[in-house]
N, C-alpha and C positions, 0 to 999 in steps of 0.2 A: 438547565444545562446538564446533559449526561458527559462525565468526565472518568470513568471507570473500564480501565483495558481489561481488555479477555472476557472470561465472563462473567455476572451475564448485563455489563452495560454496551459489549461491542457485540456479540453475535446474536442479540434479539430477543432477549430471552427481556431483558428489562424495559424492552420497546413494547413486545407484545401483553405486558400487564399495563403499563402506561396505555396503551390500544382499549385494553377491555373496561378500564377506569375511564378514560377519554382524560387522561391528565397529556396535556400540551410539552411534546419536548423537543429539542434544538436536534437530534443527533435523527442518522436514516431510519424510515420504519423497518419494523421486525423480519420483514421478508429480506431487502436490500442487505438490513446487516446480517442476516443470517448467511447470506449468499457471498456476501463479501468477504466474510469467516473462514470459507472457506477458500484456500488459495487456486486450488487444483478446478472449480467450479468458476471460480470468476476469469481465472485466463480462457475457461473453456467458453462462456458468453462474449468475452471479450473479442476471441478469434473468430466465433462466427458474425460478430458483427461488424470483420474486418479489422480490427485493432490488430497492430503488431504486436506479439508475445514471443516468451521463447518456447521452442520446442519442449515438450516434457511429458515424464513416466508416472503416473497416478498408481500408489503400490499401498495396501494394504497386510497390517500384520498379520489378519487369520490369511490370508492366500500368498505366503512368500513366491517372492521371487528372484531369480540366482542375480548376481552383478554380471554374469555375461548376459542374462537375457536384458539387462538394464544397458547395457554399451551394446548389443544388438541393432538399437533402437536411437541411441544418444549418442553422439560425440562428444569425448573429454575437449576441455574439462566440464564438468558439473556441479551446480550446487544441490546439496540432499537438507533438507528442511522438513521440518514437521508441518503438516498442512493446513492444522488449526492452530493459531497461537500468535503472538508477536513477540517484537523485540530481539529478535534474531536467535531466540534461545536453541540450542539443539542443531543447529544450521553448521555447516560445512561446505567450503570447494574442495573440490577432488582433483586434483590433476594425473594421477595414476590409479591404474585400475586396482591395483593391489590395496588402495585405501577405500575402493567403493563399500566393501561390506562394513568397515568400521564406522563410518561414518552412516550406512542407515541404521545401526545398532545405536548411535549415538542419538538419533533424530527416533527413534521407535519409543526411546525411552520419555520421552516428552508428549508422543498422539499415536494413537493406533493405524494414523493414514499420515506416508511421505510424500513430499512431492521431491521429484530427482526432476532439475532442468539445466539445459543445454547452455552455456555461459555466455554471456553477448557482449562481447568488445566495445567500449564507449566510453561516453560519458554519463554519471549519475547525477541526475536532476530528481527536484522533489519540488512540487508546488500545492499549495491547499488553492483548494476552489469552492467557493460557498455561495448560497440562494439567497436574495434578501430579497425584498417588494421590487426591487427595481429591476431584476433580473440574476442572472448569471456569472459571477465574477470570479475573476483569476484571480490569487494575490501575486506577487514579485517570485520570480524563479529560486531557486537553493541548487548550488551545484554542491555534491558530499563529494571529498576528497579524503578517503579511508588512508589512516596510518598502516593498516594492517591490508593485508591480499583482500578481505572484503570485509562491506558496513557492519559486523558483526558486532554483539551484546557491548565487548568491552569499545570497541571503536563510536558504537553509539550514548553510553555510556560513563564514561572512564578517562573522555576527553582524546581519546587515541583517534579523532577526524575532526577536518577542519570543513565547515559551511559555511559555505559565502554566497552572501543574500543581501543586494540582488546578483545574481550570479551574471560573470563577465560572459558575455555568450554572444554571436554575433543574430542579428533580428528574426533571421528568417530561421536559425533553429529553435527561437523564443518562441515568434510564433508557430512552427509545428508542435511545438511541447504544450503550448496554452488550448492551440484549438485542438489537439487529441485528448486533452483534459478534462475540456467543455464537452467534448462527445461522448467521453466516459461516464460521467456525472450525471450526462440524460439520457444515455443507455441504461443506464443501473437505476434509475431515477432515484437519485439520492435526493437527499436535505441537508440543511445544516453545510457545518464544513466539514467537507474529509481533506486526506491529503494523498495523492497522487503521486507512484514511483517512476522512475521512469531509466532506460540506459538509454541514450542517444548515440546510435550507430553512425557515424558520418560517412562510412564508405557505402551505406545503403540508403543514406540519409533518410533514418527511420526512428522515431521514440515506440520502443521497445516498453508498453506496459510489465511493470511488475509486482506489483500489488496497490490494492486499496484501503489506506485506513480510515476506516467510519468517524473514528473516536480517537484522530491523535493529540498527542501532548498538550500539555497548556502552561505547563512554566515559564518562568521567567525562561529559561535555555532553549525550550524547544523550539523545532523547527516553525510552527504558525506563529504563535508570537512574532517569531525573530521578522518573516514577514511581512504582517500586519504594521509593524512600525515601520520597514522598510516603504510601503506604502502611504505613509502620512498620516495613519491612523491610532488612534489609541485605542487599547484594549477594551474601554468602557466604550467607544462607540460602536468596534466589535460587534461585543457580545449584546450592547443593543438590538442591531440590525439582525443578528441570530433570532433574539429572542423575540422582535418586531415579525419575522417572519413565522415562527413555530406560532406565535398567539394568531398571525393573518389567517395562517392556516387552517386553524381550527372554526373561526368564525365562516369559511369559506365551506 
């Protein structure tokens, strides 16, 4: 079981020694997480494979660029985020222009690549989806209800949002959230379990991808977990059916 955010158990770098050792592990290979790593790169595969994303500005700190050429391109408001990293570190919504430069000075200090994207009105859904011998499986939806303007550090963190799982959602936008989940997961061709972002637009009635976590949580609190029991399962059967899959794998 790979259990280690950032790097280098989620962006490949601990997949691809495991690769050259041929040691067997539960989390995506070193390509998919590397690719998933990055944020600006996976809505970019995403979009062309049709999944809905938000609009956004790919900006690098050797090549600045002004905050008018960035609202050029983007309608406020926006979120500015560092493009490699999790946990919401660094991340901001902008709802006036006059805070766009503070806020990628804020996110530049965390990665040398931001991503500025376009805000999508909805609802926030999270669900893990994971591989076992048997196939493809959703676990139970998470709807995040942020104390704060958005899911940020301390709202994730800090107790400041509340998740409810299985989340109250009427079927048919359950199922658009599950099977753009399942398409996601074998677009990217992942393993293991990740977990799935999601805003749910109802006046476009569209799930809106927003990132992919390879390697999320595993606590007692976190979002999979809280799932997997939602589902009728326990933990230890879990991470069997993970690790029943990663060893199928290898003999395969």
């Amino acid at each position: 079981m790979i259990g280690i955010h950032g790097t280098p158990g989620e962006d490949g770098k601990l997949q691809g020694y495991f690769d050259l050792t041929g040691l067997p592990y539960t989390s995506c290979d070193s390509a998919t997480s590397a690719l998933t790593f990055n944020k600006r790169y996976t809505v970019a595969v995403a979009a062309f494979a049709g999944i809905d994303v938000a609009k956004s500005v790919h900006i690098f700190k050797h090549s600045p660029v002004t905050p008018a050429q960035i609202l050029s391109q983007l309608s406020l408001p926006v979120f500015v985020k560092p493009n490699n990293g999790g946990s919401s570190i660094g991340m901001s919504k902008v709802n006036a222009a006059a805070d766009l430069a503070g806020a990628l000075e804020k996110a530049f200090k965390e990665d040398d690549q931001v991503l500025v994207e376009e805000f999508i009105a909805g609802r926030e859904f999270t669900i893990g989806v994971f591989k076992s011998t048997k196939g493809i499986i959703t676990l139970p939806i998470t709807e995040v209800k942020s104390k704060k303007d958005f899911f940020d550090y301390e709202a994730k963190y800090q107790g400041l949002s509340e998740e409810i799982t299985p989340a109250q959602v009427d079927e048919v936008i359950a199922e658009k959230v599950r099977s753009t989940a399942k398409k996601i997961y074998e677009l990217f061709n992942c393993r293991g379990v990740v977990r799935i972002d999601f805003i749910y637009n109802e006046a476009r009635q569209a799930a809106y991808m927003l990132e992919i976590n390879t390697v999320p949580g595993q606590s007692e609190a976190s979002i999979v977990p809280q799932q997997v029991r939602a589902m009728g399962w326990t933990l230890k059967e879990f991470y069997s059916a993970l690790i029943e899959d990663a060893l199928t794998r290898r003999k395969s």
